[in-house]
Biopython code that builds the backbone (N, CA, C, O; Angstrom):
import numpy as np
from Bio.PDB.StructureBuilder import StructureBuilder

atoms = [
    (1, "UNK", "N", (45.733, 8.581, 109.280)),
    (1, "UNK", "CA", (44.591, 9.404, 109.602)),
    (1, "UNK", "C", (45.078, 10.841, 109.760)),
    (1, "UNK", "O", (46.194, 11.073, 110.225)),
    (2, "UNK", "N", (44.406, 11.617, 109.449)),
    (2, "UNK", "CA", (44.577, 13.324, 109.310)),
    (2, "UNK", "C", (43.569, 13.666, 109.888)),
    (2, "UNK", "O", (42.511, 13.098, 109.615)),
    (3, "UNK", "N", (43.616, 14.653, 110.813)),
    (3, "UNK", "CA", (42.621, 15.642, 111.575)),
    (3, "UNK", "C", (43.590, 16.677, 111.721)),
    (3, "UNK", "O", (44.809, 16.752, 111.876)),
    (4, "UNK", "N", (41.880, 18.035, 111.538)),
    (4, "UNK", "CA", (41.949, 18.987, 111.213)),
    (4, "UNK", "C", (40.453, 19.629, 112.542)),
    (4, "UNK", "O", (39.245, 19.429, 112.417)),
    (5, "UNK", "N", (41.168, 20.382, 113.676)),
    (5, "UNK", "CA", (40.428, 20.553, 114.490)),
    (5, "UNK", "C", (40.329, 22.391, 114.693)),
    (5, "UNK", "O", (40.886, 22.934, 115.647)),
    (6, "UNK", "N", (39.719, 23.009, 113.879)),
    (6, "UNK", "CA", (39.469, 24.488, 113.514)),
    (6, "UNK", "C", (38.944, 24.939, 114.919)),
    (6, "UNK", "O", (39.188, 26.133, 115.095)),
    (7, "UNK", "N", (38.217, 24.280, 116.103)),
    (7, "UNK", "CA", (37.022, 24.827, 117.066)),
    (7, "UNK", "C", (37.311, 23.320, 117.848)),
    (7, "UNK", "O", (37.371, 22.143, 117.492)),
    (8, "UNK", "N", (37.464, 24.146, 119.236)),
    (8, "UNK", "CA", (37.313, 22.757, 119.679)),
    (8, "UNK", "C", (35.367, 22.218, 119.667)),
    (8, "UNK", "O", (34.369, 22.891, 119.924)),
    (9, "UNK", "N", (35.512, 20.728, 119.243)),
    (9, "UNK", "CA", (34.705, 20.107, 119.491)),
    (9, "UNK", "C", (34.330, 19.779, 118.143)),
    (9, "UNK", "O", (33.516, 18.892, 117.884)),
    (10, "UNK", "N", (35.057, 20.656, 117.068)),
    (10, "UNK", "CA", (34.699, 20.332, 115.541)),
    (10, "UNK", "C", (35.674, 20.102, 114.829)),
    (10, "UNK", "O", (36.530, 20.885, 114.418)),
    (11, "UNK", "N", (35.514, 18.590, 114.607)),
    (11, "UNK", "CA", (36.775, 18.151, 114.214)),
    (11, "UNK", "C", (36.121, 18.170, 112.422)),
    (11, "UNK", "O", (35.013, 18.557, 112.049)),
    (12, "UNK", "N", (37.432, 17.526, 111.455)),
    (12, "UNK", "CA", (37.231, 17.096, 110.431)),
    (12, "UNK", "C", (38.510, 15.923, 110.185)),
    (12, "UNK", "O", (39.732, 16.065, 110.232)),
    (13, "UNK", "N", (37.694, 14.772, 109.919)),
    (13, "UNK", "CA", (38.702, 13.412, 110.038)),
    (13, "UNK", "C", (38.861, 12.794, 108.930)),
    (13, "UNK", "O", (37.865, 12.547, 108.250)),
    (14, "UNK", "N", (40.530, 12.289, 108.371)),
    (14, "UNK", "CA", (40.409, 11.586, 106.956)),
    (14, "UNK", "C", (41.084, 10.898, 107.555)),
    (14, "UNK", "O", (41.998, 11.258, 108.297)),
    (15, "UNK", "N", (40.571, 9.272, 107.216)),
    (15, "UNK", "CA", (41.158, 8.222, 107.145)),
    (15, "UNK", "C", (41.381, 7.390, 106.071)),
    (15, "UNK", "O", (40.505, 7.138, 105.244)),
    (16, "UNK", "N", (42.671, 6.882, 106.028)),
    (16, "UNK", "CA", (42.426, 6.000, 104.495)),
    (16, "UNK", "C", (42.719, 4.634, 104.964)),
    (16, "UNK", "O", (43.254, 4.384, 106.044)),
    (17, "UNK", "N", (42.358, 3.806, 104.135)),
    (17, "UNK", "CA", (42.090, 2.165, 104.348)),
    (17, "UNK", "C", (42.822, 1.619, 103.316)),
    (17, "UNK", "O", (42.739, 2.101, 102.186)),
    (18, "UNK", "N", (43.614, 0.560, 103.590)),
    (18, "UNK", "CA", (43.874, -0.376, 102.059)),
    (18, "UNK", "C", (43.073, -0.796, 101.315)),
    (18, "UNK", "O", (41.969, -1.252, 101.613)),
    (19, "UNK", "N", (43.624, -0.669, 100.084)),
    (19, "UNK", "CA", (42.834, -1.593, 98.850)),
    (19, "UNK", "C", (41.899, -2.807, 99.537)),
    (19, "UNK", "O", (40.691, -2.996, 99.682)),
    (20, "UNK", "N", (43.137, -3.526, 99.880)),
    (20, "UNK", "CA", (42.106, -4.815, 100.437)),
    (20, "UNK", "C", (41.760, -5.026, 101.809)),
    (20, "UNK", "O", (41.902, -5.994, 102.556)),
    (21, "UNK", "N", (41.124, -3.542, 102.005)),
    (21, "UNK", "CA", (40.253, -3.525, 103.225)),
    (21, "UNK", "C", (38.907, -4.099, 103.234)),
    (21, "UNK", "O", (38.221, -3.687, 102.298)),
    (22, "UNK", "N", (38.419, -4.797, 103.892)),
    (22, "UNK", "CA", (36.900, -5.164, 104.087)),
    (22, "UNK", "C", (35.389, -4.371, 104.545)),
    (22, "UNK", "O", (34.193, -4.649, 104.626)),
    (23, "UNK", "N", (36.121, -3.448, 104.728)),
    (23, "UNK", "CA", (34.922, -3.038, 105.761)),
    (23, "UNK", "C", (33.846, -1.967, 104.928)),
    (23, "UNK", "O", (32.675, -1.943, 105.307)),
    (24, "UNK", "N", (34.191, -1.266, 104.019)),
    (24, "UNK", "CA", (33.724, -1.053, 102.499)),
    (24, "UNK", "C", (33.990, -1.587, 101.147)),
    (24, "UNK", "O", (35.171, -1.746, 100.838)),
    (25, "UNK", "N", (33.043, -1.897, 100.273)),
    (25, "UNK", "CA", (32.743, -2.151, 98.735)),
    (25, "UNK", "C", (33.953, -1.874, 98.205)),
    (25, "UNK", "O", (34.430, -0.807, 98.592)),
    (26, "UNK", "N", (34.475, -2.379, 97.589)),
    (26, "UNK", "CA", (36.237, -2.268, 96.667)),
    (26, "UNK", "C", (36.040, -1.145, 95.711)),
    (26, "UNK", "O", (36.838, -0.225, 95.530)),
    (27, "UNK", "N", (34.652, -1.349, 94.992)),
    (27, "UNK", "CA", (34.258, -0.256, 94.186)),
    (27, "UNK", "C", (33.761, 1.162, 94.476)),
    (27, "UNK", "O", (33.533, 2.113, 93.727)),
    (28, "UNK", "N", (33.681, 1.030, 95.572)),
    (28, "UNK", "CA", (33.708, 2.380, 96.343)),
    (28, "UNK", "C", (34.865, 3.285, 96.767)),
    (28, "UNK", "O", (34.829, 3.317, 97.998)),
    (29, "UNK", "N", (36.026, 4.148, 96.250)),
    (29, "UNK", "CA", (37.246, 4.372, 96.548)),
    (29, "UNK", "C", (37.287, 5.179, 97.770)),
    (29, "UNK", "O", (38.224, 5.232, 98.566)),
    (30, "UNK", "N", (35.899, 5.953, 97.846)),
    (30, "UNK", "CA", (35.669, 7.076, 98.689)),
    (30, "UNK", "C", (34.333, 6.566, 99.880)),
    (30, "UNK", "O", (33.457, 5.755, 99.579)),
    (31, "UNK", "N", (34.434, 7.167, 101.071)),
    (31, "UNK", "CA", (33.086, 7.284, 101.764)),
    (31, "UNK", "C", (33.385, 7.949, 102.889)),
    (31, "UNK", "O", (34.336, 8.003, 103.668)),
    (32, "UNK", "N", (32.085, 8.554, 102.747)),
    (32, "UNK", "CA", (31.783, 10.022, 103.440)),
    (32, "UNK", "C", (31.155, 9.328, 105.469)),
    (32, "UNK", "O", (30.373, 8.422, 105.760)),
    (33, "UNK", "N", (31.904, 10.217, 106.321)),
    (33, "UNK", "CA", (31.699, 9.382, 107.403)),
    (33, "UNK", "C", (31.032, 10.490, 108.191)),
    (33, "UNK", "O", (31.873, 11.296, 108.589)),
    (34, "UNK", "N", (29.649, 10.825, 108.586)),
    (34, "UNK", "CA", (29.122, 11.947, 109.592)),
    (34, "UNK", "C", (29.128, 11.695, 110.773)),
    (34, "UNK", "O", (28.901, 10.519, 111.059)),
    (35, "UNK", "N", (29.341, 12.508, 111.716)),
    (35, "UNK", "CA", (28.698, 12.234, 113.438)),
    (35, "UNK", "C", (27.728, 12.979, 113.442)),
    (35, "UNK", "O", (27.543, 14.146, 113.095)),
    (36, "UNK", "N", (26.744, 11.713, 114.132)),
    (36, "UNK", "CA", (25.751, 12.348, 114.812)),
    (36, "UNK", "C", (25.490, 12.433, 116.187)),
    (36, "UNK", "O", (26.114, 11.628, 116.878)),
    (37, "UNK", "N", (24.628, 13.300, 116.834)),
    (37, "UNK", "CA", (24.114, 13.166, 118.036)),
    (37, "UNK", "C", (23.725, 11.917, 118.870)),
    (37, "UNK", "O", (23.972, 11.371, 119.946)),
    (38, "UNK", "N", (23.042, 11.794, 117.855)),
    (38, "UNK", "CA", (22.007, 10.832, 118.733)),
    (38, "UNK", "C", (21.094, 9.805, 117.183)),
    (38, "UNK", "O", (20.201, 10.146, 116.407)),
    (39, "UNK", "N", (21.817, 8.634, 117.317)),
    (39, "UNK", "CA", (21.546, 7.586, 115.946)),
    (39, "UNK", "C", (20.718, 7.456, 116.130)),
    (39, "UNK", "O", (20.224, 7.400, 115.004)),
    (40, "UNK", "N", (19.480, 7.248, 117.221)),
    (40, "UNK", "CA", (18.548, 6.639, 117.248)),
    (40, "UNK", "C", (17.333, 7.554, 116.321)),
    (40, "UNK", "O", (16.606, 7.208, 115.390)),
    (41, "UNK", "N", (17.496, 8.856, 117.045)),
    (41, "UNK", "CA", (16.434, 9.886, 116.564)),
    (41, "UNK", "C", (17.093, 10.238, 114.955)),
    (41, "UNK", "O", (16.245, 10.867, 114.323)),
    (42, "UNK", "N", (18.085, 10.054, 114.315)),
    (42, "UNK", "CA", (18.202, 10.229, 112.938)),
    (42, "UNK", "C", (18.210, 8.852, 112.252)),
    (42, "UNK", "O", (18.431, 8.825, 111.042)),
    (43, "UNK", "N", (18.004, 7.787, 112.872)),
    (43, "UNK", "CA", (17.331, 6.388, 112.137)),
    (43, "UNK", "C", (15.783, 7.011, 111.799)),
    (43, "UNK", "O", (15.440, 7.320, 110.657)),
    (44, "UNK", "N", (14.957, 7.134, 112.933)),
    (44, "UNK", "CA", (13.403, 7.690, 112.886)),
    (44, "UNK", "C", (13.421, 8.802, 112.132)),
    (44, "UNK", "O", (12.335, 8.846, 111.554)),
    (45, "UNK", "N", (14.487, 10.278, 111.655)),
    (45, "UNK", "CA", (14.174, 10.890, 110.708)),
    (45, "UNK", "C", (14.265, 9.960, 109.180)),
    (45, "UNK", "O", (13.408, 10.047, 108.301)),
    (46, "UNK", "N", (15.374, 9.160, 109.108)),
    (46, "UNK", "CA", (15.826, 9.297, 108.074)),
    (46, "UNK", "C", (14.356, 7.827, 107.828)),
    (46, "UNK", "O", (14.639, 7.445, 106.692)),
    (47, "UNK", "N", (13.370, 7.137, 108.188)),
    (47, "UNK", "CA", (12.322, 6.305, 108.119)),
    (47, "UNK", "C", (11.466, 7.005, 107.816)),
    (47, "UNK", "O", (10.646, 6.671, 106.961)),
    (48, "UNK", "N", (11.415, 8.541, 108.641)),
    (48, "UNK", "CA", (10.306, 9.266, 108.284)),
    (48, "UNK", "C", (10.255, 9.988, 107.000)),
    (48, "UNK", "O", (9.125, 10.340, 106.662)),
    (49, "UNK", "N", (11.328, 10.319, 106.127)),
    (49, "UNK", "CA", (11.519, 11.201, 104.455)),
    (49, "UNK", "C", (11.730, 9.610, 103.745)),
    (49, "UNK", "O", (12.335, 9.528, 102.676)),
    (50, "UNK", "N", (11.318, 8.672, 104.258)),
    (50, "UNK", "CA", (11.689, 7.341, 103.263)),
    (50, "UNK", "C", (13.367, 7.180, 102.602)),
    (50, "UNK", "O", (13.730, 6.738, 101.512)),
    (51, "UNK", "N", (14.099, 7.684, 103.652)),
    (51, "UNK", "CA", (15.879, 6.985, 103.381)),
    (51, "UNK", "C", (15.956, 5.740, 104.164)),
    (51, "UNK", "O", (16.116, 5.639, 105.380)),
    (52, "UNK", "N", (15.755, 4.382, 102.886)),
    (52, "UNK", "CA", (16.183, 3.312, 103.639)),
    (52, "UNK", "C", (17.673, 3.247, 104.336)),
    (52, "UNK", "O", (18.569, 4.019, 103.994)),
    (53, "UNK", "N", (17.835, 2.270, 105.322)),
    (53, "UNK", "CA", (19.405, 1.826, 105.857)),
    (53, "UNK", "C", (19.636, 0.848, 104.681)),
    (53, "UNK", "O", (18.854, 0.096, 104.099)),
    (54, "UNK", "N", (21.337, 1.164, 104.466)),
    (54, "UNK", "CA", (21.708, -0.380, 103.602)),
    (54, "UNK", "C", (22.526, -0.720, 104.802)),
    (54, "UNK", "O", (23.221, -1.681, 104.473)),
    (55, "UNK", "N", (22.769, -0.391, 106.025)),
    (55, "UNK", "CA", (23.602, -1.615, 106.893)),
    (55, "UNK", "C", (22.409, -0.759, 108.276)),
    (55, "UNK", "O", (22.079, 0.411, 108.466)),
    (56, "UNK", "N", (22.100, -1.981, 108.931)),
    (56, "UNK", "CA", (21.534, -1.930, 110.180)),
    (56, "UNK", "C", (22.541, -1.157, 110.958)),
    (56, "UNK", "O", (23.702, -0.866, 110.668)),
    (57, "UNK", "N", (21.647, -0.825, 112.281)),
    (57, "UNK", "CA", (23.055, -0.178, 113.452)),
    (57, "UNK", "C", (23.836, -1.380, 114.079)),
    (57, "UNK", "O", (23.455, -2.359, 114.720)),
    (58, "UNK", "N", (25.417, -0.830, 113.545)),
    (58, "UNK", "CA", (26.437, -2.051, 114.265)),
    (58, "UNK", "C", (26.910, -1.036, 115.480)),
    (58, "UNK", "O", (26.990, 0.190, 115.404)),
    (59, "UNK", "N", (27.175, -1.795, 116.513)),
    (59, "UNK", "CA", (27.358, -1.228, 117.705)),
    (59, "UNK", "C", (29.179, -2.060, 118.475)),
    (59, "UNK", "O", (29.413, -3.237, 118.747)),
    (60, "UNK", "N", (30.003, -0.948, 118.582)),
    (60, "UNK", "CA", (31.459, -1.266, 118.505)),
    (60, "UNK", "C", (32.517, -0.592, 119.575)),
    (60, "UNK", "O", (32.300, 0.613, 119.707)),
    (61, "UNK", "N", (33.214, -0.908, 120.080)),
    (61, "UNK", "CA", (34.066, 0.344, 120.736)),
    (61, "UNK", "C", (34.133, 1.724, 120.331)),
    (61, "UNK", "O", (34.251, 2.619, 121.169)),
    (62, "UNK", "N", (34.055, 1.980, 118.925)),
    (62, "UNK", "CA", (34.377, 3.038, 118.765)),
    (62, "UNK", "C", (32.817, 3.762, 118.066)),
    (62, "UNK", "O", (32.882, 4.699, 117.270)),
    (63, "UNK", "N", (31.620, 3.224, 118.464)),
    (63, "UNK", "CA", (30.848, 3.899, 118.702)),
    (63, "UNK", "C", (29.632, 2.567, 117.679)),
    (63, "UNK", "O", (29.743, 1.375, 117.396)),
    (64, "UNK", "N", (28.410, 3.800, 117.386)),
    (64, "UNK", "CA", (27.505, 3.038, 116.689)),
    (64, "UNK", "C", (27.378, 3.801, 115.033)),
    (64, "UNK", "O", (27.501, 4.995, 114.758)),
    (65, "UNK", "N", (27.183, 3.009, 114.402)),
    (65, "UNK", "CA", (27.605, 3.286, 113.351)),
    (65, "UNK", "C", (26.164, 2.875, 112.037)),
    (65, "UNK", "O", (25.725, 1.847, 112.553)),
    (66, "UNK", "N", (25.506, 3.050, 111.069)),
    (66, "UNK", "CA", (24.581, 2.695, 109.889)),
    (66, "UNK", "C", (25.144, 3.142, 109.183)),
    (66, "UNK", "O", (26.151, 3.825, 109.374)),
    (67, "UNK", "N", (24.592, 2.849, 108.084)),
    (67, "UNK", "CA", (24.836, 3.319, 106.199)),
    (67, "UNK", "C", (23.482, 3.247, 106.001)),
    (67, "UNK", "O", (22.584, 2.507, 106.401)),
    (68, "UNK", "N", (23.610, 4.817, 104.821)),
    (68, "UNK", "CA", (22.132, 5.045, 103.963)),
    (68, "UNK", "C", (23.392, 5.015, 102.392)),
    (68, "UNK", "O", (24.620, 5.019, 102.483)),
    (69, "UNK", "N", (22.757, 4.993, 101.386)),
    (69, "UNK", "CA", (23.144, 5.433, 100.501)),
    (69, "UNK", "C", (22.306, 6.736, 100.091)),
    (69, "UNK", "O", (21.152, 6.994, 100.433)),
    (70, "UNK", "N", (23.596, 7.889, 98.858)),
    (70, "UNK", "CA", (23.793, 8.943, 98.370)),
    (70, "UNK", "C", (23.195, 9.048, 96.889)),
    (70, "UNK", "O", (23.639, 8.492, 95.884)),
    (71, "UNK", "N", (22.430, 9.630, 96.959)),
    (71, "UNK", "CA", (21.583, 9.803, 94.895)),
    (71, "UNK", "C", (21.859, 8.688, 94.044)),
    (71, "UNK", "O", (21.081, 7.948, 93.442)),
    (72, "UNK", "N", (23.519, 8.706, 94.124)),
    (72, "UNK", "CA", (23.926, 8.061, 93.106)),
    (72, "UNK", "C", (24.581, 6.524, 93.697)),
    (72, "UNK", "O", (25.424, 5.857, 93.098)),
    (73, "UNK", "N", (24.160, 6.295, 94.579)),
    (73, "UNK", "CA", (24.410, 4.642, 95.146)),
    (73, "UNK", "C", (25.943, 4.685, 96.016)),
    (73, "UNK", "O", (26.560, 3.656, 96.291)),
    (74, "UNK", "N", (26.358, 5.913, 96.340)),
    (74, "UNK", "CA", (27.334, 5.218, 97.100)),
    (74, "UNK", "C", (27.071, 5.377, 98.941)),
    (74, "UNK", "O", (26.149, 5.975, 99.496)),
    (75, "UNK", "N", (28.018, 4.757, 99.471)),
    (75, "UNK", "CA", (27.001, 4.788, 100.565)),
    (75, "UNK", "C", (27.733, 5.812, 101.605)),
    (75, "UNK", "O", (28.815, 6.378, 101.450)),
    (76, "UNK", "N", (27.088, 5.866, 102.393)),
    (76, "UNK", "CA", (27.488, 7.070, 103.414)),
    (76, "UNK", "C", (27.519, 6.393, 104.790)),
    (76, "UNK", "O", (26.636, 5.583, 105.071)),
    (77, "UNK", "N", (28.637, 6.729, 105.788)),
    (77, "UNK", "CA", (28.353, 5.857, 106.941)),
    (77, "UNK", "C", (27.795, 7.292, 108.160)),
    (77, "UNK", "O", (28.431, 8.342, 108.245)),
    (78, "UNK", "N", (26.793, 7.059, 108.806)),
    (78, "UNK", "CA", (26.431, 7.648, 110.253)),
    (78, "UNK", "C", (27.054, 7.571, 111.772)),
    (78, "UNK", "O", (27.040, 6.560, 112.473)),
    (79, "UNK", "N", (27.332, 8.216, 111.956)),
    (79, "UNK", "CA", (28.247, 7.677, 113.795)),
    (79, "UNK", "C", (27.853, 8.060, 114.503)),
    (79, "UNK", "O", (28.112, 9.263, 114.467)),
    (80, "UNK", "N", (27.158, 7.776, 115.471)),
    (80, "UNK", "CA", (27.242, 8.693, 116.900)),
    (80, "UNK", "C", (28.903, 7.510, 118.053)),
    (80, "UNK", "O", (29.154, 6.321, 118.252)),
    (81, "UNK", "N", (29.428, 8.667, 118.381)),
    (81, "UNK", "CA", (30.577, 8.555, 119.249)),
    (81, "UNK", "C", (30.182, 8.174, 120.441)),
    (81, "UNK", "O", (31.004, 8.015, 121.343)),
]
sb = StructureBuilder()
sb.init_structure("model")
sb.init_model(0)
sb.init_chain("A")
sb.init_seg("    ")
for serial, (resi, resn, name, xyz) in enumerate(atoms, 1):
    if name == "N":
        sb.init_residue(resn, " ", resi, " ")
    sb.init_atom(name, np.array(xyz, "f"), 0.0, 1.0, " ", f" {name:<3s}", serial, name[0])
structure = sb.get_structure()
């Protein structure tokens, strides 16, 4: 993992995963990971412009987490910390 913290409180985080990691699509090499505020109120935006979820909210130690997918089908994961 690589972080890159310009301001405190604004980070930018790369993590990489093995090939035969599970936790994303094999055919997916890349995915884009945002934090948000507050998941609940950007579930209700993203219902209200019609962006379905492709993974419900999973809820974990290291926070809560959904997927929407991106134009072109890949998917994007959401976090609030």
């Amino acid at each position: 993992m690589t972080m890159i913290k310009p301001e405190s409180g604004n980070e930018t985080i790369f993590s990489f995963f093995t090939e035969d990691d599970s936790y994303f699509p094999i055919e997916q090499q890349v995915m884009l990971n945002f934090q948000v505020h507050n998941i609940n109120e950007t579930i209700k935006h993203l219902e209200q412009i019609g962006v379905p979820l492709e993974k419900k909210e999973e809820n974990s130690e290291f926070g809560k987490f959904i997927w929407i997918k991106d134009p072109e089908g890949r998917l994007i994961e959401l976090w609030e910390k």
